[in-house]
C-alpha positions as CSV (number, residue, x, y, z in Angstrom):
1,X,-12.2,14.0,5.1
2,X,-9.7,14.5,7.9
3,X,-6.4,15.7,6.9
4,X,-3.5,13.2,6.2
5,X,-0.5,15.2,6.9
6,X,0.2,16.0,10.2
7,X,1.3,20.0,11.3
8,X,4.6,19.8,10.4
9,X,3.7,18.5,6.7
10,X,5.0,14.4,7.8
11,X,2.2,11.8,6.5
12,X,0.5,10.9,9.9
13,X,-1.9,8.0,9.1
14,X,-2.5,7.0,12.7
15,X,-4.4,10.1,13.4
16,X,-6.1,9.9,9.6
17,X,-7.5,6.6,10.6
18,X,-8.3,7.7,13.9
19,X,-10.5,10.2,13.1
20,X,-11.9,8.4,9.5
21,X,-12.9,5.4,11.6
22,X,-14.6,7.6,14.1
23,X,-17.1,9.0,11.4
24,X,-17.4,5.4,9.6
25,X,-18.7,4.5,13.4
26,X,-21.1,7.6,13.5
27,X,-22.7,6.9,9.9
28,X,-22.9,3.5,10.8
29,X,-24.9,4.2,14.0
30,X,-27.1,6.3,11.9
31,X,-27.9,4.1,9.8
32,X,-25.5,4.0,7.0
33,X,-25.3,5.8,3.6
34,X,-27.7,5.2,1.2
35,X,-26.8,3.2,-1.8
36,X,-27.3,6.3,-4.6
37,X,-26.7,4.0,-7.8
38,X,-30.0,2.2,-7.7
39,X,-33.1,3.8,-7.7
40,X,-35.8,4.4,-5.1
41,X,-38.3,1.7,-6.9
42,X,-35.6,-1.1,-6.6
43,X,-34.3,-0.8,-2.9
44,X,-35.8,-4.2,-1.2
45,X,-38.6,-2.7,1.2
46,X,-38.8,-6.3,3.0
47,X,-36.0,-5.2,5.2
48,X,-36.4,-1.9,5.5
49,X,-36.0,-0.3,9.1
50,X,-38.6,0.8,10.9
51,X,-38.5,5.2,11.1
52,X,-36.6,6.2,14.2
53,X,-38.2,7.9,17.0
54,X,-37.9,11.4,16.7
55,X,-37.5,11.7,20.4
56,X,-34.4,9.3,20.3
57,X,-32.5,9.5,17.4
58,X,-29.7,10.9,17.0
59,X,-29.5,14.9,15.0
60,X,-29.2,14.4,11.6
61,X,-26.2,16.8,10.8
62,X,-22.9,16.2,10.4
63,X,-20.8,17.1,13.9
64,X,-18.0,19.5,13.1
65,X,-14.7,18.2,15.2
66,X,-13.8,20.8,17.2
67,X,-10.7,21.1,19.7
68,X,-11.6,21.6,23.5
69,X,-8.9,24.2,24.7
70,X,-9.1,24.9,28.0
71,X,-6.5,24.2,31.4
72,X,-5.1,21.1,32.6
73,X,-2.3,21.4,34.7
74,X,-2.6,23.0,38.3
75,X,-6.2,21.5,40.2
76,X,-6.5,18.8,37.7
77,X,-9.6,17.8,39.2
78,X,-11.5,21.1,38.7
79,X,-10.3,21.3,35.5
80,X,-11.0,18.1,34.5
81,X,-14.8,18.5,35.3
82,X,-14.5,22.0,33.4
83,X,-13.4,20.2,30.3
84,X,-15.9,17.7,30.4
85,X,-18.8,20.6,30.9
86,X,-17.2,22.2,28.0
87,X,-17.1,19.1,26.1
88,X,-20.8,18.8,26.9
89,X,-21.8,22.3,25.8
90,X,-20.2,21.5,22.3
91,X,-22.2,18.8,21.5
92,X,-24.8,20.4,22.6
93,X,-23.9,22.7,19.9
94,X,-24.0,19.8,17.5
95,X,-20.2,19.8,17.2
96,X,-17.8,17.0,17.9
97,X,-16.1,17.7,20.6
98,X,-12.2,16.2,20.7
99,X,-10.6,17.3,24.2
100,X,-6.6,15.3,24.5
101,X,-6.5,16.5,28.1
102,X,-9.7,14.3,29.3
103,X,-7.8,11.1,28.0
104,X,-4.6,11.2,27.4
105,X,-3.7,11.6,31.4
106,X,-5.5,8.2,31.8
107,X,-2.4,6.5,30.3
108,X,0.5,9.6,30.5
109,X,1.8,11.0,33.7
110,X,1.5,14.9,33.2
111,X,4.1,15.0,36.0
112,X,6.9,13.3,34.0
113,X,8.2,16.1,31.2
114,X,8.9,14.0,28.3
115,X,5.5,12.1,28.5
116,X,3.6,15.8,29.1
117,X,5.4,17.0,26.2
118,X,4.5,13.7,23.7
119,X,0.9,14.4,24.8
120,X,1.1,18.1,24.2
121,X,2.3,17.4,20.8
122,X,-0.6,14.4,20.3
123,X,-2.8,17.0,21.4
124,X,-1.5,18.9,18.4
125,X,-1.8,16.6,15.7
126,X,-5.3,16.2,16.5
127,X,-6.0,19.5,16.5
128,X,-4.7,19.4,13.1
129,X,-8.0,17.4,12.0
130,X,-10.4,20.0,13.5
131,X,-12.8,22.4,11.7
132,X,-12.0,25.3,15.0
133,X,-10.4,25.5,18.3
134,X,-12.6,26.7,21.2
135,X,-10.7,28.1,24.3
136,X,-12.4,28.2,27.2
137,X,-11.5,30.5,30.5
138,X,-9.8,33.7,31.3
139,X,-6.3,32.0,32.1
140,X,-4.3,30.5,29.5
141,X,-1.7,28.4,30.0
142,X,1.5,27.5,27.9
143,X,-0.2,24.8,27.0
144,X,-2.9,26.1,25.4
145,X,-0.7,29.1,24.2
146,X,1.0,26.0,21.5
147,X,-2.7,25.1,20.5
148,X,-3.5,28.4,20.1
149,X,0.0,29.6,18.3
150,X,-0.8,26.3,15.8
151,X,-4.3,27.0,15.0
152,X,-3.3,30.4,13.9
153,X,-0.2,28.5,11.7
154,X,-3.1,26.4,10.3
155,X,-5.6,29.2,9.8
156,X,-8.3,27.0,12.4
157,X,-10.8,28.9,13.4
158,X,-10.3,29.9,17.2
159,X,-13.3,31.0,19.2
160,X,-13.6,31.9,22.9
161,X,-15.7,31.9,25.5
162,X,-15.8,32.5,29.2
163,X,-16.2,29.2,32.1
164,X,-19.5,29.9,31.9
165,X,-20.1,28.5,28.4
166,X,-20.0,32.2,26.8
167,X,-18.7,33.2,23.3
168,X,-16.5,36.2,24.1
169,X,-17.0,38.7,21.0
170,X,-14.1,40.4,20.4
171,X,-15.3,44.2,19.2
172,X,-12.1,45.5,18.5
């Protein structure tokens, strides 16, 4: 159950929702919960779905949502395309990838200050209703220096890995 309190303690219902609705959609696409309270011998079998193709269906697991942290600003357009192939690489990974920078400039003008800081904070709260934080690259920007500073505030787990999709192990 996502978090209802955004990072700085404030009720934040819109992202609650947000993220509650999102895994009513997925369950529902999987085909529901089972109803627990009756038992097996009295579930009606004349409706009952046919077994989906193992080929097709969907994993059954749950998908951890996990916060895409990687570079925006400079060649958007490269980065943009890096943050989708990270995205990709998480659900790969069975996770749920959530990545503010690959929609939020489709309706927020990075260029104008106050709207780049509202989405830097949006950014934020959703990070707040994410199991870890996954920084990709060997730059970091100030930016992702706030998502990784809050992660830490929120005890997220942060892992990282290199452009190329690679968990950096830290062996110090």
């Amino acid at each position: 159950m996502p978090n209802r309190r955004n990072g700085a303690g404030y009720m934040d219902l819109t992202a609650f929702y947000a993220i509650r609705n999102a895994d009513r959609e997925y369950k529902k696409d999987r085909g529901g919960r089972e109803n627990k309270s009756k038992p097996q011998s009295m579930k009606p079998t004349s409706a009952a779905k046919p077994a989906p193709n193992p080929k097709t269906a969907a994993p059954q697991s749950n998908y951890h949502r996990i916060y895409i942290c990687s570079p925006y600003s400079g060649d958007t357009e490269r980065n943009t395309a890096n943050a989708t192939r990270f995205c990709r690489f998480a659900l790969k990974m069975r996770m749920f990838p959530i990545a503010p920078h690959l929609f939020l400039p489709n309706f927020m003008d990075d260029a104008i200050p106050v709207e780049r800081e509202l989405a830097l904070n949006f950014g934020l709260r959703l990070l707040c209703g994410c199991k870890e934080i996954w920084v990709f690259g060997d730059r970091i920007s100030v930016g992702m220096k706030n998502e990784i500073a809050e992660a830490k505030r929120k005890c997220i787990t942060i892992r990282y890995f290199t452009d190329n999709c690679e968990e950096v192990i830290n062996t110090i």
